[in-house]
N, CA and C atoms of all chains as a GROMACS GRO file, in nm:
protein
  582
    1UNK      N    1   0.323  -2.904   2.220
    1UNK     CA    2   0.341  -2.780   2.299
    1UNK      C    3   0.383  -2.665   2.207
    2UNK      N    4   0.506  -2.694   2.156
    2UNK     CA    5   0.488  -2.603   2.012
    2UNK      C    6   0.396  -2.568   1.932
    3UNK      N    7   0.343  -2.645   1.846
    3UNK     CA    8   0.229  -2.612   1.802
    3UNK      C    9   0.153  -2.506   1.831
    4UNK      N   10   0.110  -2.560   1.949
    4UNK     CA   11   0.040  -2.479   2.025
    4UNK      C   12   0.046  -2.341   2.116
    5UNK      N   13   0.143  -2.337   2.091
    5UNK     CA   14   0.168  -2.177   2.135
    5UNK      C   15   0.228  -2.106   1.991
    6UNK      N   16   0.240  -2.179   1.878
    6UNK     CA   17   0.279  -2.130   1.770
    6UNK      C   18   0.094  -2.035   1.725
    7UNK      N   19   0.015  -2.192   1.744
    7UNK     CA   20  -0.135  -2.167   1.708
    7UNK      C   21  -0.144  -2.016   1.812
    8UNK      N   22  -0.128  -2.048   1.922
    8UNK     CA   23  -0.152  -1.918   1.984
    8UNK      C   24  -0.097  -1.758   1.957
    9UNK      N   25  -0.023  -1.807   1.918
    9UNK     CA   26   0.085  -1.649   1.862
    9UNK      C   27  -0.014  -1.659   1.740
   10UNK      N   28  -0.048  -1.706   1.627
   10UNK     CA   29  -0.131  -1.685   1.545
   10UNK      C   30  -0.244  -1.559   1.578
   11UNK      N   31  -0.345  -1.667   1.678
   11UNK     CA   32  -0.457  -1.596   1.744
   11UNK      C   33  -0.396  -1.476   1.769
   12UNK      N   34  -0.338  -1.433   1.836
   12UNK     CA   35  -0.279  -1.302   1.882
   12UNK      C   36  -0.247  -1.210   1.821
   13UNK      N   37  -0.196  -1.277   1.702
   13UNK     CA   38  -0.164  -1.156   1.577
   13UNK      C   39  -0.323  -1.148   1.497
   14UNK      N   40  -0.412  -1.255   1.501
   14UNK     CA   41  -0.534  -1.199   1.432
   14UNK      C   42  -0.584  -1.061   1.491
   15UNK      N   43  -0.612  -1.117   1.637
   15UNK     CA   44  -0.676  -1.028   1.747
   15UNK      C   45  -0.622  -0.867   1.703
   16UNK      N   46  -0.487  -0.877   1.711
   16UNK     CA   47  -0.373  -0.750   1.690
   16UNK      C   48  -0.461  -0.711   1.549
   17UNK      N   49  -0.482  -0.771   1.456
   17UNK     CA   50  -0.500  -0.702   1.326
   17UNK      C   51  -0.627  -0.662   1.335
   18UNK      N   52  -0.733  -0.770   1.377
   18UNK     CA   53  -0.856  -0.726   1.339
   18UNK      C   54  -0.890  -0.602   1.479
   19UNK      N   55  -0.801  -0.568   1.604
   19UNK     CA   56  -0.811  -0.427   1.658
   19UNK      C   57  -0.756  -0.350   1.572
   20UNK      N   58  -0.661  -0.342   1.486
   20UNK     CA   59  -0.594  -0.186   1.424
   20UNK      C   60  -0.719  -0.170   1.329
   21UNK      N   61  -0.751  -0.321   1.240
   21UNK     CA   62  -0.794  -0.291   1.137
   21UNK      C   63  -0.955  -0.197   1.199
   22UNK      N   64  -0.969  -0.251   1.300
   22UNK     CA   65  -1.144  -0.167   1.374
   22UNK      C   66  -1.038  -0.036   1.448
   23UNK      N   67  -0.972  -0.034   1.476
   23UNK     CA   68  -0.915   0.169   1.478
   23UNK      C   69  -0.909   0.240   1.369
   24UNK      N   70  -0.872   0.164   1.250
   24UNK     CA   71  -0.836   0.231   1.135
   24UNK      C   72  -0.986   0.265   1.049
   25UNK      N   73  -1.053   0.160   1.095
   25UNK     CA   74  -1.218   0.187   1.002
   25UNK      C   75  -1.266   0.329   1.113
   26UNK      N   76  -1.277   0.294   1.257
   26UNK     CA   77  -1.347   0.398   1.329
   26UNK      C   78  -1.276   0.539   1.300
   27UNK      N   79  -1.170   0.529   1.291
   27UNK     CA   80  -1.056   0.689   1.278
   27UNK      C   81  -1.160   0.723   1.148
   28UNK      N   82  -1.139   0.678   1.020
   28UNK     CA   83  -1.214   0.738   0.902
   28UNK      C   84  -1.342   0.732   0.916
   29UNK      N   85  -1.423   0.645   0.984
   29UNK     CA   86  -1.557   0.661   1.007
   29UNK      C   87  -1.600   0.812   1.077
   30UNK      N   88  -1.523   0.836   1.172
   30UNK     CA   89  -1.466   0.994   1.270
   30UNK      C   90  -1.461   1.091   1.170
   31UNK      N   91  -1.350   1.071   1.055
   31UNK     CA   92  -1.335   1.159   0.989
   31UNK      C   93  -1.430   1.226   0.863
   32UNK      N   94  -1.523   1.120   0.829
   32UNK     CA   95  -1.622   1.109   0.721
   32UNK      C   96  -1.757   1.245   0.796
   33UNK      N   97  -1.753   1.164   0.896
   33UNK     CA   98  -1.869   1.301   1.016
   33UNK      C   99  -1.816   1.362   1.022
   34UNK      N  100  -1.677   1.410   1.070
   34UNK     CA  101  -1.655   1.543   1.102
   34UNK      C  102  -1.652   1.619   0.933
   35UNK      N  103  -1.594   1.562   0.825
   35UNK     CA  104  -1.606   1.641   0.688
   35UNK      C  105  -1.763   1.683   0.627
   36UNK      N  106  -1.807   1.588   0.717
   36UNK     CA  107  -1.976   1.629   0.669
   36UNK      C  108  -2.038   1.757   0.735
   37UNK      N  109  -1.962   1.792   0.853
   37UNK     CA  110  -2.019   1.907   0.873
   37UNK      C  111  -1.962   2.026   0.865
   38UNK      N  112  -2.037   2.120   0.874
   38UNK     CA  113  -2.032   2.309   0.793
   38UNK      C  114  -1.918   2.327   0.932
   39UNK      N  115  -1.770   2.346   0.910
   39UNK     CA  116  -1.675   2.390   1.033
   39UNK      C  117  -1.634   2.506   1.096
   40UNK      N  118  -1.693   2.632   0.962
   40UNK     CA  119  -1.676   2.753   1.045
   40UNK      C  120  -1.806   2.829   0.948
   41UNK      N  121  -1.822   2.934   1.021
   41UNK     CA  122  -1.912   3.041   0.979
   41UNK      C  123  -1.855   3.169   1.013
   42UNK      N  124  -1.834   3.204   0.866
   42UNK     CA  125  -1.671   3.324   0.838
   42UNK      C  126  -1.619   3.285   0.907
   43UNK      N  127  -1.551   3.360   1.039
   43UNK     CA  128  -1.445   3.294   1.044
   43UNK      C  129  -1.438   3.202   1.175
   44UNK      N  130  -1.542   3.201   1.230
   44UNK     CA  131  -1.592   3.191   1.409
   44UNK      C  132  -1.598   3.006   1.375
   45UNK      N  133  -1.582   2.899   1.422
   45UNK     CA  134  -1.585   2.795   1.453
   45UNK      C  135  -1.704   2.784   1.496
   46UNK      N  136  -1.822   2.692   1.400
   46UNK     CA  137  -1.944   2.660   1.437
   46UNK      C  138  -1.972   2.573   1.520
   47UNK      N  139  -2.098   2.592   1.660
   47UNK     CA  140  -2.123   2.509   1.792
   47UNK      C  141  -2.156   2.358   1.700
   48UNK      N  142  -2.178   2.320   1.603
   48UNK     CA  143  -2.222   2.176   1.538
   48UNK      C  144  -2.073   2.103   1.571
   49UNK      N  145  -1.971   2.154   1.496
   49UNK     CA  146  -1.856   2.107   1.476
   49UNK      C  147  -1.743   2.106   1.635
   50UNK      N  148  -1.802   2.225   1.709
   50UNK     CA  149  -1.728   2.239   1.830
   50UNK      C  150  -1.739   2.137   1.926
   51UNK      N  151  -1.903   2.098   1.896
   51UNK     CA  152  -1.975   2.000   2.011
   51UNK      C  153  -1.897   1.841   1.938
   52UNK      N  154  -1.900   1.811   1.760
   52UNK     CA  155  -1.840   1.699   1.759
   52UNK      C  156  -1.732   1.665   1.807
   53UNK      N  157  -1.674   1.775   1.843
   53UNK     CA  158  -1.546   1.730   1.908
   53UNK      C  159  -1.516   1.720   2.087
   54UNK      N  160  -1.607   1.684   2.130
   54UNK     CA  161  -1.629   1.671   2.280
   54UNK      C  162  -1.676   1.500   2.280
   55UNK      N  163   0.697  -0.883  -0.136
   55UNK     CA  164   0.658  -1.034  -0.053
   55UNK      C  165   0.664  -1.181  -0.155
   56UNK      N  166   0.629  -1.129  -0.341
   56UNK     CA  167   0.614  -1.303  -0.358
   56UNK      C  168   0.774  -1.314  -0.382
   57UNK      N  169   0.817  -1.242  -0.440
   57UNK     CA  170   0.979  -1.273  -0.431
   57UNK      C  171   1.051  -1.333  -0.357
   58UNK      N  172   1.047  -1.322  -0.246
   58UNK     CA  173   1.079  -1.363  -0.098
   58UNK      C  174   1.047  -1.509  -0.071
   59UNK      N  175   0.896  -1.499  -0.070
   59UNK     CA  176   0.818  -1.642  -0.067
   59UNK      C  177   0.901  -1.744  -0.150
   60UNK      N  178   0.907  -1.718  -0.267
   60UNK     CA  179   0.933  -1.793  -0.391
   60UNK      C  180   1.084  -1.844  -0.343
   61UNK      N  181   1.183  -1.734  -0.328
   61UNK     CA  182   1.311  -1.759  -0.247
   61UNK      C  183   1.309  -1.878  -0.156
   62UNK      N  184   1.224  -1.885  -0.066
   62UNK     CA  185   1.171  -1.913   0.058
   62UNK      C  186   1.158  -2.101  -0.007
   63UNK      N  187   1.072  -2.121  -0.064
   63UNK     CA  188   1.015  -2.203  -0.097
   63UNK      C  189   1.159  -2.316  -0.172
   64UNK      N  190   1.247  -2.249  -0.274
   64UNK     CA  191   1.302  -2.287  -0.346
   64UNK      C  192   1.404  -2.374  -0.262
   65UNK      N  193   1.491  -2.283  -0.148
   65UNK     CA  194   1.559  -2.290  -0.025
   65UNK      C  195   1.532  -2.430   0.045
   66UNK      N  196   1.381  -2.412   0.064
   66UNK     CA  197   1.350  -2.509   0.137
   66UNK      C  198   1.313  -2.668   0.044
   67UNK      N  199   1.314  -2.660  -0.060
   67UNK     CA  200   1.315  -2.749  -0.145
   67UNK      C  201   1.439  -2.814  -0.160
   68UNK      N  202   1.521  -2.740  -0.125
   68UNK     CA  203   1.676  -2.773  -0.176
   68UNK      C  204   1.775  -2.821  -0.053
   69UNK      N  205   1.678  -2.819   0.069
   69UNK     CA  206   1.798  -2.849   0.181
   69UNK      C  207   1.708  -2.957   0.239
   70UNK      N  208   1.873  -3.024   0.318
   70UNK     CA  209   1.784  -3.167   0.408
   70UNK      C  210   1.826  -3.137   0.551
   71UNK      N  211   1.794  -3.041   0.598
   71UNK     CA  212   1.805  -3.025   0.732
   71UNK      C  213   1.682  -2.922   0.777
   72UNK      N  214   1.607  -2.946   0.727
   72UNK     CA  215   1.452  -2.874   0.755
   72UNK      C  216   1.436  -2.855   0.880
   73UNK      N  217   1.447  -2.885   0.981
   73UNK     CA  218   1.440  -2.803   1.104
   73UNK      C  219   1.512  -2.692   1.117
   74UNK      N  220   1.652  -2.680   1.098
   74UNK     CA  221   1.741  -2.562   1.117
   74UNK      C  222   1.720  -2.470   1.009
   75UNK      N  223   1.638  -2.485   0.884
   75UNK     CA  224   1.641  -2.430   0.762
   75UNK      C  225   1.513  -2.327   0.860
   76UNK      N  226   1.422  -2.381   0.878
   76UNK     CA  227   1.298  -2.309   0.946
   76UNK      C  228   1.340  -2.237   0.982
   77UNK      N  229   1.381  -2.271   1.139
   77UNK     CA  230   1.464  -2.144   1.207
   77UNK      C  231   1.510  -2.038   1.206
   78UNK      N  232   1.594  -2.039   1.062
   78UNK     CA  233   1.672  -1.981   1.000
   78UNK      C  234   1.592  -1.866   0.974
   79UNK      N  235   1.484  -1.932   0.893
   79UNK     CA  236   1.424  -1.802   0.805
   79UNK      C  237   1.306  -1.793   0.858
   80UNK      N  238   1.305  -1.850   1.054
   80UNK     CA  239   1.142  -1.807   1.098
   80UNK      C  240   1.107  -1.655   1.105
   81UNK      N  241   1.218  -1.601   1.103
   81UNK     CA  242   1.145  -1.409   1.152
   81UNK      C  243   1.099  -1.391   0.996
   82UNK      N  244   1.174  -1.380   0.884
   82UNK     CA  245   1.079  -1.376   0.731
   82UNK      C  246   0.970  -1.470   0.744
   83UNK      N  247   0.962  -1.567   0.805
   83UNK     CA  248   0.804  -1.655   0.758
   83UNK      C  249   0.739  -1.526   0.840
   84UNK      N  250   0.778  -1.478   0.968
   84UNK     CA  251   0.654  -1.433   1.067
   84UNK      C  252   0.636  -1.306   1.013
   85UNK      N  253   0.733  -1.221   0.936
   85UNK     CA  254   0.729  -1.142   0.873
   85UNK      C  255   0.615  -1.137   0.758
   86UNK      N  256   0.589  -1.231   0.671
   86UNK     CA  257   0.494  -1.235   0.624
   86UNK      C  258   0.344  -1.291   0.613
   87UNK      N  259   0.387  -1.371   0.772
   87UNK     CA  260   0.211  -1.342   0.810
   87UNK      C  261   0.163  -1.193   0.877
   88UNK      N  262   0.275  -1.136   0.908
   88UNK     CA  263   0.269  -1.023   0.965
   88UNK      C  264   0.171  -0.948   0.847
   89UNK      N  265   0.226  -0.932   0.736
   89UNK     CA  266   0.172  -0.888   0.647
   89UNK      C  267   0.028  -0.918   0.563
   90UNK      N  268   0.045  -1.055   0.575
   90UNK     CA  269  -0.106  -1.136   0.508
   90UNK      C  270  -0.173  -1.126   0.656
   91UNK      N  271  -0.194  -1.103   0.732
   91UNK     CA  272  -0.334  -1.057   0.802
   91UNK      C  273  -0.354  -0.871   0.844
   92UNK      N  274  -0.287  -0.847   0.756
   92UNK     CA  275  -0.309  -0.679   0.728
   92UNK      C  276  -0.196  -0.625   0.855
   93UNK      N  277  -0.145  -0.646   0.902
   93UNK     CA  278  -0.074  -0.548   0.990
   93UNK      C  279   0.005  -0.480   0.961
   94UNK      N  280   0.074  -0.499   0.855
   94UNK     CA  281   0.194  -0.437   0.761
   94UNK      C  282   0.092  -0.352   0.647
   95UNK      N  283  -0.007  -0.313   0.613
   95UNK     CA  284  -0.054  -0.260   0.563
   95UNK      C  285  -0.043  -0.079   0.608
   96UNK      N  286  -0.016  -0.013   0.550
   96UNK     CA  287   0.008   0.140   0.545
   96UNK      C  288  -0.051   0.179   0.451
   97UNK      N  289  -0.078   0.358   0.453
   97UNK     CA  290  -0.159   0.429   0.376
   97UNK      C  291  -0.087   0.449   0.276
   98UNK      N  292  -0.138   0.390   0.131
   98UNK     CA  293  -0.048   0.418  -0.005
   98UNK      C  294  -0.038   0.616   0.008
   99UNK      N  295   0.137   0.637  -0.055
   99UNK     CA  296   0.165   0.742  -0.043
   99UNK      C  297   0.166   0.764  -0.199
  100UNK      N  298   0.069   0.927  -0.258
  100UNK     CA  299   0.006   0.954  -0.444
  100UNK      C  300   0.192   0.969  -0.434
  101UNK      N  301   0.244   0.947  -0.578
  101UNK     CA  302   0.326   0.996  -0.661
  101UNK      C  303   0.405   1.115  -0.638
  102UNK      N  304   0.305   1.201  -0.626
  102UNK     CA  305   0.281   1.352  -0.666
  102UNK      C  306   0.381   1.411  -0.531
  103UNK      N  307   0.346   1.374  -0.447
  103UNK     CA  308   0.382   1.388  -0.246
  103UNK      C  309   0.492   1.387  -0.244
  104UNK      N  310   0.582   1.464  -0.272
  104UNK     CA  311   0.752   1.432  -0.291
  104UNK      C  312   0.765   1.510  -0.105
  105UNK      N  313   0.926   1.479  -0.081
  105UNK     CA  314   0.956   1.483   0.091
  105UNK      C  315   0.894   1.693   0.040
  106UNK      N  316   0.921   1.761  -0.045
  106UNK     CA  317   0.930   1.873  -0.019
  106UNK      C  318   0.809   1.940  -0.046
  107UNK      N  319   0.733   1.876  -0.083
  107UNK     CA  320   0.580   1.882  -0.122
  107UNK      C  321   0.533   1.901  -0.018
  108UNK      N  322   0.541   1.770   0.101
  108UNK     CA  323   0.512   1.715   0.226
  108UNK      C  324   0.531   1.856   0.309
  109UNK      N  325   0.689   1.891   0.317
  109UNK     CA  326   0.730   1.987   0.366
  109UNK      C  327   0.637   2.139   0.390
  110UNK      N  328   0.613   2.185   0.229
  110UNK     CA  329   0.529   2.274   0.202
  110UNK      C  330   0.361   2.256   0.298
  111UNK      N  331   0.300   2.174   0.253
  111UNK     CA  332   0.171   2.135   0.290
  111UNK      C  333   0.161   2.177   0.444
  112UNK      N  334   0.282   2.058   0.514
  112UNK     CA  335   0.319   2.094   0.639
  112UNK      C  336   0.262   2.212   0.711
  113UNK      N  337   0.357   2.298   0.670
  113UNK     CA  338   0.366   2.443   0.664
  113UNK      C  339   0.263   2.542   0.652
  114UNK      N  340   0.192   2.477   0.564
  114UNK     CA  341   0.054   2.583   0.522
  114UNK      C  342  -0.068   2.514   0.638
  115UNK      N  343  -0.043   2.384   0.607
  115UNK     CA  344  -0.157   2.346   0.763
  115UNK      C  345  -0.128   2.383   0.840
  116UNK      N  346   0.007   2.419   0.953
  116UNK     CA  347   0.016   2.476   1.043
  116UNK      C  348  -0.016   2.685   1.049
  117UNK      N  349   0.023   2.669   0.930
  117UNK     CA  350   0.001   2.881   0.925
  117UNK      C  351  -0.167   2.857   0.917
  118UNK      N  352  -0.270   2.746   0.882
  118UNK     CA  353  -0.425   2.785   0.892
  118UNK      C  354  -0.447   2.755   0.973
  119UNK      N  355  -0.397   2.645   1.081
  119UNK     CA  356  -0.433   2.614   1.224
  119UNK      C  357  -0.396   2.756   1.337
  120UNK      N  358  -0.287   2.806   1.277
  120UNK     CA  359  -0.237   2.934   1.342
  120UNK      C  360  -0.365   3.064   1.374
  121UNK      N  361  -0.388   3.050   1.182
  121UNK     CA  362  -0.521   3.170   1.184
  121UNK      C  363  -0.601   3.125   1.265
  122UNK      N  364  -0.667   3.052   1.208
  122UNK     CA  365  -0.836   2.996   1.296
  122UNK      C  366  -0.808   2.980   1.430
  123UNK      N  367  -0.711   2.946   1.487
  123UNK     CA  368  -0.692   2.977   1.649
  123UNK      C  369  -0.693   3.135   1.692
  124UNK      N  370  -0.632   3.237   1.623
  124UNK     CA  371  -0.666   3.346   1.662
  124UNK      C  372  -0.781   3.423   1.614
  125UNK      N  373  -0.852   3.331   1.527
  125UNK     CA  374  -0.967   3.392   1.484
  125UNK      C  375  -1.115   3.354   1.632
  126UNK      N  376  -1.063   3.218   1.659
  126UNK     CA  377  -1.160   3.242   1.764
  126UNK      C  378  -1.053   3.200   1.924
  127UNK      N  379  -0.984   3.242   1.959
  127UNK     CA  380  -0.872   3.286   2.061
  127UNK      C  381  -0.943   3.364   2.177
  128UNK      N  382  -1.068   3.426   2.134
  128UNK     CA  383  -1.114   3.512   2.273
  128UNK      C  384  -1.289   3.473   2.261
  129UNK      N  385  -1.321   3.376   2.152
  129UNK     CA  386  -1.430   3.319   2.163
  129UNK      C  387  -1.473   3.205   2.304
  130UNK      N  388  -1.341   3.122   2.244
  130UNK     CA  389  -1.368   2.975   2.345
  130UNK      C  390  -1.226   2.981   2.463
  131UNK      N  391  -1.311   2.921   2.631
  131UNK     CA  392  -1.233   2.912   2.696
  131UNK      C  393  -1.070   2.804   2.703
  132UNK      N  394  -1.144   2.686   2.652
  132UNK     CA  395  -1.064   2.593   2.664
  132UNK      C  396  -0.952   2.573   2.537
  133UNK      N  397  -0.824   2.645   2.526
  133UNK     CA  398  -0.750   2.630   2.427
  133UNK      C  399  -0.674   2.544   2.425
  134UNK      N  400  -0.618   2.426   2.470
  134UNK     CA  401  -0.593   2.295   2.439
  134UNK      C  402  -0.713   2.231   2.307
  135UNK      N  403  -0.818   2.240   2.359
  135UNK     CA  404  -0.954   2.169   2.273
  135UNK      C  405  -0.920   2.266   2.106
  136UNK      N  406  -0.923   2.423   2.173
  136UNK     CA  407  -0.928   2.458   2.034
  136UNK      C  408  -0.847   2.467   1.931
  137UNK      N  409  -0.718   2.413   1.991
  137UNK     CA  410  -0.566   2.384   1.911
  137UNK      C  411  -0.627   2.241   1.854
  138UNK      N  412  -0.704   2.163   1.914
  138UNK     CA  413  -0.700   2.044   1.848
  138UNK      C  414  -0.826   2.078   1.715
  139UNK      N  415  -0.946   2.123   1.730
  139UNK     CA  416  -1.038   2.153   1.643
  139UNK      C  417  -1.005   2.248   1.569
  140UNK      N  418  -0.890   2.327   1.556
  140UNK     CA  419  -0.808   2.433   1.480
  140UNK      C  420  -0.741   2.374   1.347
  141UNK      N  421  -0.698   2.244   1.420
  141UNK     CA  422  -0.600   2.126   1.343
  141UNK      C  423  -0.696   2.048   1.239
  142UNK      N  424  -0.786   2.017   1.272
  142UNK     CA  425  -0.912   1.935   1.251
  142UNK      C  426  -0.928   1.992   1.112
  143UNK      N  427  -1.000   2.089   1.144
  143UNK     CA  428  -1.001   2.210   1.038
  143UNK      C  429  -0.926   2.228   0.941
  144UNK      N  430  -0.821   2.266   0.928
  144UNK     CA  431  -0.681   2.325   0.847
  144UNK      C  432  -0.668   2.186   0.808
  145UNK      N  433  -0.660   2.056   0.873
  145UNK     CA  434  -0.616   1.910   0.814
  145UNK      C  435  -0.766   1.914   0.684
  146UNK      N  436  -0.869   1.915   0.716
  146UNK     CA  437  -0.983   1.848   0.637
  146UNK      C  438  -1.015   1.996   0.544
  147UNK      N  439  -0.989   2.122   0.530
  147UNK     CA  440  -0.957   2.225   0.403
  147UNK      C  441  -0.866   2.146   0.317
  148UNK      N  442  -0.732   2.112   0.387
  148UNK     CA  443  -0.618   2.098   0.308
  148UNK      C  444  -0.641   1.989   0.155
  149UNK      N  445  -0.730   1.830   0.316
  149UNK     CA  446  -0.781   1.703   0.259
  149UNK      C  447  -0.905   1.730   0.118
  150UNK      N  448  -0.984   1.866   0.134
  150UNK     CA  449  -1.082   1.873   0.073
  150UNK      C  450  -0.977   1.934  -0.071
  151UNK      N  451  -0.925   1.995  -0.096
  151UNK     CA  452  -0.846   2.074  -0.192
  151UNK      C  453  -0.711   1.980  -0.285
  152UNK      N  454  -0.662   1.880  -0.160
  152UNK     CA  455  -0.547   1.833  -0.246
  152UNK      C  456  -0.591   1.659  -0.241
  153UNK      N  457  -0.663   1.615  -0.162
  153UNK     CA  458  -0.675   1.482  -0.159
  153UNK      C  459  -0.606   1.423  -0.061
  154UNK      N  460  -0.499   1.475   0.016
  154UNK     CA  461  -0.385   1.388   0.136
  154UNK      C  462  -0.388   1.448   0.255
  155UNK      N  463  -0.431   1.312   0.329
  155UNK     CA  464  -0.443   1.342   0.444
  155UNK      C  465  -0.329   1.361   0.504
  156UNK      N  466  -0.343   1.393   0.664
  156UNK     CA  467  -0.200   1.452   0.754
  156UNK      C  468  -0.101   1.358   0.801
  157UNK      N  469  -0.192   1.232   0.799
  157UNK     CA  470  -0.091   1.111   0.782
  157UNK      C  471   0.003   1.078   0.694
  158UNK      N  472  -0.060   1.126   0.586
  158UNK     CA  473   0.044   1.119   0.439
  158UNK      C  474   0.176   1.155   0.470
  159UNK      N  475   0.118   1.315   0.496
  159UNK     CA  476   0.228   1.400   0.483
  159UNK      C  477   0.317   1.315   0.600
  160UNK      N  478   0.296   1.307   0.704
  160UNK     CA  479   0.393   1.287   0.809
  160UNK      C  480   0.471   1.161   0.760
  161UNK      N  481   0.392   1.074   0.671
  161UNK     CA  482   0.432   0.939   0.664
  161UNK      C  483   0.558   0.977   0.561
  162UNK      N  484   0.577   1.102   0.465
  162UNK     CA  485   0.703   1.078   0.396
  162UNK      C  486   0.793   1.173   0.404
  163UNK      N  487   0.746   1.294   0.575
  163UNK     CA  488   0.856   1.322   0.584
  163UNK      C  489   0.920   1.242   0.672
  164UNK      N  490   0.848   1.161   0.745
  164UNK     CA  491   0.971   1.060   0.844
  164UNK      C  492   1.054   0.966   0.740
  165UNK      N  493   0.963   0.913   0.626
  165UNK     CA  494   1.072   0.871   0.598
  165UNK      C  495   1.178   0.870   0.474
  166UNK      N  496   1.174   1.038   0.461
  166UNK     CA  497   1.270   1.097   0.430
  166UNK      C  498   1.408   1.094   0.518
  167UNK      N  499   1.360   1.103   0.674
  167UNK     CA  500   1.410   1.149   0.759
  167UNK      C  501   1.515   1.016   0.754
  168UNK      N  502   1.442   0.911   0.776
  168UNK     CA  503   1.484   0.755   0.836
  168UNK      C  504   1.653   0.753   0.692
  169UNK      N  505   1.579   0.796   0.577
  169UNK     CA  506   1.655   0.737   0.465
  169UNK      C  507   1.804   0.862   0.491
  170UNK      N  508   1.762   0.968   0.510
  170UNK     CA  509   1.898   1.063   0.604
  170UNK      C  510   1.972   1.007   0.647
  171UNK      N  511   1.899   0.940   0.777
  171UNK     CA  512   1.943   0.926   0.896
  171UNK      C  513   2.039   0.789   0.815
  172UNK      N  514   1.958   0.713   0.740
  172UNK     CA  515   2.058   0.606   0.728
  172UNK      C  516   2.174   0.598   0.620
  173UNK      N  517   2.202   0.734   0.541
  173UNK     CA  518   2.304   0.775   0.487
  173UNK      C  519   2.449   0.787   0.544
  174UNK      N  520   2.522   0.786   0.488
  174UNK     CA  521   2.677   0.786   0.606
  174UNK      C  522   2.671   0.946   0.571
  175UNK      N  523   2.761   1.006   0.650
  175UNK     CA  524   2.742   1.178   0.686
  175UNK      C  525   2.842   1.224   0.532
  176UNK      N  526   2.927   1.115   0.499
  176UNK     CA  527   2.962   1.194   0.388
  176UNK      C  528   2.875   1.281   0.293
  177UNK      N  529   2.828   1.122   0.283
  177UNK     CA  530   2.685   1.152   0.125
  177UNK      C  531   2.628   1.262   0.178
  178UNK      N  532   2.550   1.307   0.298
  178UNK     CA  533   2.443   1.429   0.322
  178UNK      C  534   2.523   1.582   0.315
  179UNK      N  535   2.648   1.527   0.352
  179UNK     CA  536   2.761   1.717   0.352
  179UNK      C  537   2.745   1.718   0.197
  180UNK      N  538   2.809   1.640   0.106
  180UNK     CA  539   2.801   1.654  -0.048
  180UNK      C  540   2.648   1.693  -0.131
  181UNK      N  541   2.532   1.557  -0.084
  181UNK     CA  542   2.368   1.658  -0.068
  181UNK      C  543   2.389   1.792  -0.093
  182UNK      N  544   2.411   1.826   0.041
  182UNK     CA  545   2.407   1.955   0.087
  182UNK      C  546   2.460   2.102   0.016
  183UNK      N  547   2.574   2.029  -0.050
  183UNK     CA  548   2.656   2.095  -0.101
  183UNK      C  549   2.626   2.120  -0.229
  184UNK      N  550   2.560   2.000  -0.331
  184UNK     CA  551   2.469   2.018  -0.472
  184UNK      C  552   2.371   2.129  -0.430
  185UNK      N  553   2.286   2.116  -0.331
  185UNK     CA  554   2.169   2.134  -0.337
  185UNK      C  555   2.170   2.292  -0.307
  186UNK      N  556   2.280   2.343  -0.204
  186UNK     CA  557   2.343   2.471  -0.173
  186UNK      C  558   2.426   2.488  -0.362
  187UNK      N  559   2.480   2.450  -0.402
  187UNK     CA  560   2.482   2.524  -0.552
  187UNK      C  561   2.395   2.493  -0.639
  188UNK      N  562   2.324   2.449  -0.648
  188UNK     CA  563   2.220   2.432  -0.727
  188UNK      C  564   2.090   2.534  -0.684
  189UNK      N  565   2.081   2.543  -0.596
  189UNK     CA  566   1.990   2.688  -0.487
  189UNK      C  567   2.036   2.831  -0.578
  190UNK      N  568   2.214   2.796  -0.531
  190UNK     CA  569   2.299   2.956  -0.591
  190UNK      C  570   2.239   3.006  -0.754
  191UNK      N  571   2.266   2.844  -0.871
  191UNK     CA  572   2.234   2.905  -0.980
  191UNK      C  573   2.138   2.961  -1.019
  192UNK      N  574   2.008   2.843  -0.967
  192UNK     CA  575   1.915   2.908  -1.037
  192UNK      C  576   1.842   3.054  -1.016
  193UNK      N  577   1.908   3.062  -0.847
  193UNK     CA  578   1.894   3.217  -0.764
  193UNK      C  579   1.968   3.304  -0.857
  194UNK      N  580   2.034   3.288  -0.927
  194UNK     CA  581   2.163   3.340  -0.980
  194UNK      C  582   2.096   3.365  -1.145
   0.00000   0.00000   0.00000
């Protein structure tokens, strides 16, 4: 019975890691597109960059 | 972490009551699986990033999030959205110019803050007190 809810707390902390670790890739994946695009034109906030953020 | 381990290991080599020894030191074992499946992993903070560095940066991202909001302030309706794409902005200039992101920064002024906070109030009045004459001389 131990064991086995020890094994289970395991699983749980994988689950836990491999979600932050897939928030933490998607956040910079987010951030890689948004640096790729042109963000203002002089000084007006361009519709490319306005719309990525919707 | 291998320091610990090694501790860990030696401890447990050396005692005959291995059930209560576990126990003992189960929150450090869980502590470092915590760590070996990445959860304890944080964004390395450069060298360079001192708390007053942080401070500065701070500061200047918020005075360009400031501009570019009043630069387009009577463009777009929705200004919640454009406080956030204002931020966006001023964060990824800053990121393009110095290399550190806004996480950085936040990550060493909190824990500047934490290492304050966990000073006894003597030490921070005396701080305070170098750092207020040391301000005077070189002003001086």
């Amino acid at each position: 019975m131990g064991r086995l809810s020890k094994k289970n707390h395991l699983e749980l902390l994988l689950q836990k890691a491999n979600s932050i670790s897939g928030i933490r890739k998607m956040n910079m994946q987010f951030k890689e597109e948004r640096r790729a695009i042109k963000p203002l034109e002089g000084y007006l906030i361009t519709e490319t960059y306005w719309k990525l953020s919707e | 972490m291998d320091y610990k381990r090694a501790q860990n290991l030696q401890q447990l080599s050396q005692s005959s009551d291995l059930p209560t020894l576990i126990e003992n030191i189960r929150t450090e074992v869980d502590y470092d699986i915590h760590n070996l499946v990445g959860l304890g992993k944080r964004m390395p903070i450069p060298q360079e990033l001192t708390n007053e560095r942080a401070h500065h940066l701070k500061k200047a991202i918020y005075d360009r999030v400031v501009e570019i909001y009043g630069d387009n302030n009577e463009e777009r309706l929705d200004n919640e959205k454009l406080l956030k794409v204002a931020t966006c902005i001023a964060e990824d200039e800053f990121f393009a110019e110095t290399k550190i992101e806004s996480e950085q920064i936040e990550r060493v002024i909190f824990d500047a803050q934490e290492i304050t906070k966990s000073l006894p109030r003597s030490m921070i009045n005396s701080a305070s007190v170098i750092s207020v004459q040391s301000g005077a001389q070189s002003g001086a």
